[in-house]
Each structure stands twice: as C-alpha cells, then as structure tokens.
LUMMIVEX-302070 format. One record per atom (N, C-alpha, C): x negated, y, z negated; residue in one letter. Coordinates in steps of 0.1 Angstrom, whole numbers, plus 5000, padded with zeros to 4 digits. Example, Ala and Ser with C-alpha at 12.3 -4.5 7.8 and 13.67 -1.06 7.14 Angstrom:
residues 2
486849434922A
487749554922A
486849674922A
487249784929S
486349894929S
487150004921S
***
This chain:
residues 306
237250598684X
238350578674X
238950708671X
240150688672X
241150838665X
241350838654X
241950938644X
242450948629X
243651038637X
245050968633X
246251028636X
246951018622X
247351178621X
248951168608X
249851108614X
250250978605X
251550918610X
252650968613X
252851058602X
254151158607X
254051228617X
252751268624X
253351348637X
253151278646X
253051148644X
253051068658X
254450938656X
254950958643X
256050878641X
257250908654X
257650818656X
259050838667X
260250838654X
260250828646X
261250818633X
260450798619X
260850898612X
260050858593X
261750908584X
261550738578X
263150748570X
262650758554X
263150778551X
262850758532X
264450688530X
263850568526X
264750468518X
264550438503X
265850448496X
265650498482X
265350328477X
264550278464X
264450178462X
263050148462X
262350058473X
261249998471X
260749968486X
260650018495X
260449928504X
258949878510X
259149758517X
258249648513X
258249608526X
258149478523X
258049318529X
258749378542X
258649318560X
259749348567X
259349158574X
260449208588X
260449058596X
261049128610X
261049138620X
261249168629X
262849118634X
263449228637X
265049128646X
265449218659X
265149178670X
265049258682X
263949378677X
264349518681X
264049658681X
264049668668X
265049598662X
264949668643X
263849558636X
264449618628X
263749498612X
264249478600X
264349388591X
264949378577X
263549378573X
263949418557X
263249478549X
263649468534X
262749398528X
263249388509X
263049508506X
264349488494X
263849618484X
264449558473X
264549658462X
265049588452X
266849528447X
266449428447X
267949338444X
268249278458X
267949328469X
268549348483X
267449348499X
267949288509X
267349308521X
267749398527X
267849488536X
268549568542X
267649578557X
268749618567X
267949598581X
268449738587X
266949798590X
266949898597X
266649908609X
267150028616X
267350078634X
267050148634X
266050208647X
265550298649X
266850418653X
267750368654X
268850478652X
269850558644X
269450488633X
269350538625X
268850588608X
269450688602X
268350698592X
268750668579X
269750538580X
269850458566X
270250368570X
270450258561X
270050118563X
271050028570X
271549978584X
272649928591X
273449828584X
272649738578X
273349618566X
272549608553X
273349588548X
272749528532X
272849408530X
272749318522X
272449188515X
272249188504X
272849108496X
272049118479X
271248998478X
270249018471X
268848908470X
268448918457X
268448848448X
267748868437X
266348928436X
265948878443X
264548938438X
263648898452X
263548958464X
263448898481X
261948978476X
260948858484X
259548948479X
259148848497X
257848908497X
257348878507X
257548858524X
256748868531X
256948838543X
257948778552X
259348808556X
260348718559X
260348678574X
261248588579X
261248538591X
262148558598X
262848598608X
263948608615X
263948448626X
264348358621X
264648248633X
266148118634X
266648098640X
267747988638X
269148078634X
269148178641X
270148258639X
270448318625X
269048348616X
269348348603X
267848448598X
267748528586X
266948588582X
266848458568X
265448448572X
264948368559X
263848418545X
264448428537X
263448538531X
263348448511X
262448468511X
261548408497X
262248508487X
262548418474X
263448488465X
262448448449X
262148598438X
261148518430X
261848468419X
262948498419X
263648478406X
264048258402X
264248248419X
264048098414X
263448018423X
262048078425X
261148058435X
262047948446X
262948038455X
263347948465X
263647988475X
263947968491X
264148028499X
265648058505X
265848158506X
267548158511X
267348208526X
269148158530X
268948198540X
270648258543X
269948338551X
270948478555X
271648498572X
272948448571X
273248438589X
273248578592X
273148588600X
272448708607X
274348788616X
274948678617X
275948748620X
277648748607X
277148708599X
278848688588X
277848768575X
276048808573X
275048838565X
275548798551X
276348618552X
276748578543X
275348498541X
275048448526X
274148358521X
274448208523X
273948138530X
274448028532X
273847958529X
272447948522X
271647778517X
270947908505X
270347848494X
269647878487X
268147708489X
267447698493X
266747608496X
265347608479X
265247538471X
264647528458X
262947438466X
262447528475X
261047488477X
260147558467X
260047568456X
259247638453X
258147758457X
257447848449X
256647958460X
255547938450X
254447948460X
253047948459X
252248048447X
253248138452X
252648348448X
253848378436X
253648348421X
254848438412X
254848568420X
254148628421X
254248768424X
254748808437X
254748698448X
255748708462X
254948748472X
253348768469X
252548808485X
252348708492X
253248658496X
253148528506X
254248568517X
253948498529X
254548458537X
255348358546X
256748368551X
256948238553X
256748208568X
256848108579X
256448118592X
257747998597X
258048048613X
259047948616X
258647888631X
258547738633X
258047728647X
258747588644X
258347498658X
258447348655X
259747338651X
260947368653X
262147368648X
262047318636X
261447428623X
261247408612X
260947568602X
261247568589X
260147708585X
259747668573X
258047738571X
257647698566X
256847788555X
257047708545X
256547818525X
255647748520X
254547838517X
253347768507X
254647778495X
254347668489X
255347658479X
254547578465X
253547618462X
253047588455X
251047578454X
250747698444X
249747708443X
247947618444X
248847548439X
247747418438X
246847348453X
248347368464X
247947298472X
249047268482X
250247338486X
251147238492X
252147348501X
252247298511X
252547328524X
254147308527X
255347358526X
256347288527X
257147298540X
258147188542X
258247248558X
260247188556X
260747308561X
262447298556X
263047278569X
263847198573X
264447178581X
265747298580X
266247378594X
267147438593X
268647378594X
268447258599X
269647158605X
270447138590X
269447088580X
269947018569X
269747128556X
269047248558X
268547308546X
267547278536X
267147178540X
266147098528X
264647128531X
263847048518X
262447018523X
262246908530X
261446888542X
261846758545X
260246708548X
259146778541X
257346768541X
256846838534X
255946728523X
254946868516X
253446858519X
253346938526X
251746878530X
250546948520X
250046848520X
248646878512X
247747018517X
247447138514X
246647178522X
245447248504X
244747318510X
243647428501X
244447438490X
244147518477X
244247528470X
244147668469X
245347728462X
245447948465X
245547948479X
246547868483X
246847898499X
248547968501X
248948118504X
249548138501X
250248218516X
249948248527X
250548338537X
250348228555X
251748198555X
251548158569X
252048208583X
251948148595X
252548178606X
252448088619X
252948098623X
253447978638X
252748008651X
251647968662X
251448018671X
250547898678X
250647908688X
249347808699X
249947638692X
251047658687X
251547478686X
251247458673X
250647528659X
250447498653X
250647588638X
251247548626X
250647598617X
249647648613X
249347798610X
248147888602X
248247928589X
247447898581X
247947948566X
246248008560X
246248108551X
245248118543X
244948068533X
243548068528X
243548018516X
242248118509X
243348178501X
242448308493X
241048248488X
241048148482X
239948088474X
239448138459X
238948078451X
239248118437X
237148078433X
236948178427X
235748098421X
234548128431X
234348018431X
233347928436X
233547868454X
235247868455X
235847838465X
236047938480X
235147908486X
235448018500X
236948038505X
236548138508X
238248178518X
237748128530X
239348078538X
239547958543X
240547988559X
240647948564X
242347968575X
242047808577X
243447728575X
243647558579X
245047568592X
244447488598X
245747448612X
246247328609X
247447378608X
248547218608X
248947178618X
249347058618X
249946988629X
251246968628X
252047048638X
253447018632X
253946888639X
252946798647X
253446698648X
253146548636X
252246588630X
251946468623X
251746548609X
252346678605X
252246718594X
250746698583X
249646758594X
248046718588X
247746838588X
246846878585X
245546948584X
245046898594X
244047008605X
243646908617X
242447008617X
242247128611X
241147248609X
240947298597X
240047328592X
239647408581X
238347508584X
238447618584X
237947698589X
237447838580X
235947858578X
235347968567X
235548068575X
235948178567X
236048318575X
235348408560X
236048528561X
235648658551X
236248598540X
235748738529X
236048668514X
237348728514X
238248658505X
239548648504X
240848678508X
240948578518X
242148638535X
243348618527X
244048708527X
245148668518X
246148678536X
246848808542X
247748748554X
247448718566X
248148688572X
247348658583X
248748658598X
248048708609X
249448698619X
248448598632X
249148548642X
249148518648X
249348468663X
248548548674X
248948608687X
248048708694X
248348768703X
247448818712X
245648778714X
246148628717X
244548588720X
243748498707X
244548508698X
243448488681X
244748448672X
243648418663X
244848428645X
243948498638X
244848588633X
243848718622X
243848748611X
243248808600X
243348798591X
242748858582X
243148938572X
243249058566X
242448998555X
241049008549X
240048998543X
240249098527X
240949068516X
240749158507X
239749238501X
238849088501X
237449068498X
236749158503X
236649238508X
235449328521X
235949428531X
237549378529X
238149518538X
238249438553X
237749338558X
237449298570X
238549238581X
239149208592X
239949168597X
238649058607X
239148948606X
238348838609X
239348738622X
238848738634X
239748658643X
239048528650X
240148428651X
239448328651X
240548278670X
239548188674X
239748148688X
240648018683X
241848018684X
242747908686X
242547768695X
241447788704X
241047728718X
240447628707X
239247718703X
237947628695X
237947638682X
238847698673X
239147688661X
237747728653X
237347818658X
235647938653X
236148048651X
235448118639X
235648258641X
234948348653X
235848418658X
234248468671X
234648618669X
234548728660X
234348868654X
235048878642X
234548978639X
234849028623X
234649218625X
236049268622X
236449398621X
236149458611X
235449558607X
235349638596X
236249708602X
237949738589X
238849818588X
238649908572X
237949848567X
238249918550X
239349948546X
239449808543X
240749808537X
240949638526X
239749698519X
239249608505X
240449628495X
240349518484X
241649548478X
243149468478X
244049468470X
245049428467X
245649448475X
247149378481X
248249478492X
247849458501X
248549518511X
247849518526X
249049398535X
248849428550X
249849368559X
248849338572X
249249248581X
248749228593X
249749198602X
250049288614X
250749238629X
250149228636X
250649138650X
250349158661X
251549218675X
250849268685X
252249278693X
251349418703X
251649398712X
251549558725X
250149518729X
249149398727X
247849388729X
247149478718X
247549488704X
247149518697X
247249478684X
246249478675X
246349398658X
246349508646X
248049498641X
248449638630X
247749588623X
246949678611X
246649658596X
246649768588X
247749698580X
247949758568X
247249788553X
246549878549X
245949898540X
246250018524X
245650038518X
246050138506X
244950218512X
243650138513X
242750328515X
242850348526X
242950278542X
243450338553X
244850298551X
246350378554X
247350338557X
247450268570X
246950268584X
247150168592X
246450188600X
245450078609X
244750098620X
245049978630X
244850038643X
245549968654X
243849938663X
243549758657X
242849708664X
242949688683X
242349698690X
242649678706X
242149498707X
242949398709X
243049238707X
242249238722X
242149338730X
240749308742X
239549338739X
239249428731X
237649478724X
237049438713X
238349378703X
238149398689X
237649478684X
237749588684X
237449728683X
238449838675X
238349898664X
239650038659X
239350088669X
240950118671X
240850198683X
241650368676X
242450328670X
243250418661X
243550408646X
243450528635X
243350498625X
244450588619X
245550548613X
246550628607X
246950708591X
246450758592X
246750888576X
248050958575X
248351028562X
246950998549X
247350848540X
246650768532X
246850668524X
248250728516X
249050588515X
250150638506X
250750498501X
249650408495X
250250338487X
250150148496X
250450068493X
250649968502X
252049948505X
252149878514X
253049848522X
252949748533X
253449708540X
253849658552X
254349678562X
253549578573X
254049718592X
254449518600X
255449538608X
255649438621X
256149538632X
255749438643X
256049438652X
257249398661X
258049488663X
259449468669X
260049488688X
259549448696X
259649478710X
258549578705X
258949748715X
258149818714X
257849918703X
258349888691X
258349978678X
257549888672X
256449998662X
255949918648X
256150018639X
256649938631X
257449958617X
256649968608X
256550048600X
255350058587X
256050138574X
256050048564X
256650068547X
255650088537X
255850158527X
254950298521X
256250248508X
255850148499X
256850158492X
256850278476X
255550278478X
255550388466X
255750538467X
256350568482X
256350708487X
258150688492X
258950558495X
260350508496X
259750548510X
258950518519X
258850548536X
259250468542X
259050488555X
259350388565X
259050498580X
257750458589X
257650538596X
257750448610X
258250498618X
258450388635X
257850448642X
256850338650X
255550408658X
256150378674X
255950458684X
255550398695X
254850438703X
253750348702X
252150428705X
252150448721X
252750428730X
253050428745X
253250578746X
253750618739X
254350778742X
253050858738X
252450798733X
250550868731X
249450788738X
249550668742X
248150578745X
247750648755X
246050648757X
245550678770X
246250608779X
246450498780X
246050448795X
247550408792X
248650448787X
250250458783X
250750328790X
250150228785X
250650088788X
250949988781X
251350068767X
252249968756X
253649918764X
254250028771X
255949958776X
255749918791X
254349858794X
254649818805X
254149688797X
253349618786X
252949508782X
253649488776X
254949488770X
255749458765X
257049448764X
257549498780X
258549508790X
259949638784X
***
C-alpha cells in the first residue's frame, strides 16, 4: 500500500467558492452541488462550465435520459435538469428518505430511483411521464441506492437493534428478491467492477458482496468510521471517500488498499468519470482530478478504460 499527497498527484486541484459536495459523472466531467446551485465541472477548466439554481441539491446525483437528476431538501423532491437548454423541467414531489440529503439516487430499467421515505419505501419515477409510478416496500433507514447486474441496490443503515443490511430489487416485479447482512451501518454504496460495495460507517469497513450469489465474500478495513464519506467504482478499482483517510483506492481484483490519499480535509465526495476521479473537500472549497494511469505500476488505468 502507498500514502500519496493528493495534490502532487492531482492532474488538476480547483477551489470552488461555496460548498462543494455531492457529484454525478457526465462524460470526462461532473456536476456537483453547492449551495443554492449545481454546477458542472471540466477538467479544462478551473471554474465551473454551467450553473443551475437548486434550492437546496443535496446528495448523490444521476446523470441519465438526457437529464441531470438531483434530490432537492427544501421540498424533499427530485428535479430534473436537461442537460442541453440546463432548463428545469419537472420538479417530481417523491419525497426523500434523509432530511439531511445523504442519500442517493440511482437510474437503470428505464426508470430513477429515491429512497423517498425513511420508514421504508423505495420510489421508482418514470422519466417518460415525470411521476412516481412504484413505491416499494423495502428496510427501514434505507437511504443510498444504485443500478447494476439487472437490479436495484440500496442500503439500510439500521437503527437500534436492527443490522445493517444491502436489499436487491427487482426492477421487473418491483420486489425485494435479497436481503443481505453486511458491516455495521452501510450508509453508500456503488455498484460494479465484479461486486456491490459499501461504505461501513460503523467500523470504517468497505464490505463487497457477489451479485452472482448475493453473499458477502470480503470485508476491507479502510478506516474510515464515522459520519460522511463516498464510494465509486470505475478503472478496476473501488474509490472511498473518508474524513480520517481522504481517499483510498481499493484494487476490485485483490480486495486489497492499494493506495491511500492525504492529508484528511474534511468530507466530501469522489466519482468516477471515463478516466478521471473527481474528489470534493467541501470544507477546504476543493476539488482534486486524479488520473492514476499516469502513476500506476503496471500503467493500465487507460488501457481498461479505453
């Protein structure tokens, strides 16, 4: 395992004034909340290419259906943003799971999908019509999802007495078809390169489970216990974002840190964009762009990733 300063392995470190946060991938770039507003940044440059006004854009957003979809807290509802007029075109009233916005939304099945309600409930909006058009029953404190292997993945933090959880949905018959115990309290979770993963508050742990057999089969000590925190995937590798490590780059063939990124600067959030990962430092206004090919041993990030 290595300990690398991000900054001197950053390909670009912007400081954006405001808050920045939450991102979503769009080609090479990425949008990104901040306060009042989303804004989408390029690695070519060093302030922000578009703006948007958002009331209050918290959490994990989606880039799918020609549109940035992003969770709003002010009236717990999802809006959506065309990607080419970056006019607002639906405000969608699904309610949100998380007052506080650490949630995520996910888009697959020609559908996207918001825990939209703490108790228990899974919502699934059609883009065609803008609506809810399913609320499915799932866990209870089930709050961060994503789309992969055909199916719905969501966490469920667990409260009490209650274990933390990952459930698979069926986006054909809108069920629960898995329920699955992992580490203490998975709050995000991504999904891809081989697994669905998932960022353990509880213990610091990154926990991956076989999509095939729906088991956990390892568990990553990252130390990165605690509030906050992000998970990507992308290059044959699993980002995680933490406060006491700022980011470590699991290898998705070893399950193994392979690389660990300093110094701590607060939480934030890192995705995966083609061959850039993006990582936000909102209490320092950062934003650093990695591309680890230009350092890997075996320098075969841009040939897995085209």
């Amino acid at each position: 395992m290595t300990l690398v300063d991000i900054t001197a392995r950053a390909l670009a470190t912007l400081t954006i004034p405001g808050y920045a946060d939450f991102l979503a991938a769009d080609g090479r770039d990425v949008w990104m909340t901040n306060e009042g507003r989303v804004e989408k940044l390029s690695v070519g440059s060093a302030m922000p290419v578009a703006t948007v006004a958002v009331p209050a854009p918290c959490g994990g957003m989606v880039v799918a259906f020609g549109a940035l979809w992003v969770a709003n807290l002010t009236d717990c509802s999802v809006y959506r943003i065309d990607l080419e007029s970056l006019a607002v075109t639906a405000r969608i009233a699904s309610g949100l799971a998380d007052p506080e916005g650490e949630l995520s939304l996910a888009a697959g099945a020609g559908s996207i999908w918001v825990l939209s309600d703490a108790r228990g409930i899974l919502s699934r909006i059609d883009p065609a019509t803008n609506t809810v058009v399913a609320r499915i029953a799932v866990r209870p404190h089930s709050y961060a999802a994503d789309f992969a292997f055909d199916a719905v993945w969501i966490t469920n933090s667990g409260s009490g007495d209650t274990e933390g959880s990952v459930q698979r949905i069926d986006p054909q018959t809108n069920r629960v078809t898995a329920t699955i115990p992992i580490g203490p309290t998975p709050r995000f979770l991504a999904a891809g390169e081989g697994g669905v993963w998932t960022l353990n508050q509880g213990d610091g742990s990154v926990t991956r489970i076989d999509p095939d057999t729906n088991r956990v089969v390892s568990s990553i000590q990252v130390g990165m216990a605690g509030g906050g925190g992000d998970i990507a995937v992308g290059g044959g590798r699993v980002w995680v974002r933490g406060k006491n490590v700022l980011l470590a780059a699991v290898n998705a063939r070893t399950n193994q840190v392979e690389t660990t990124y300093g110094p701590p600067a607060g939480s934030g959030a890192v995705r995966v964009a083609k061959d850039l990962v993006w990582v936000t430092a909102h209490d320092t206004k950062t934003v650093w762009v990695l591309r680890p090919g230009d350092s890997d041993r075996d320098g075969g990030w841009e040939r897995r990733v085209g």
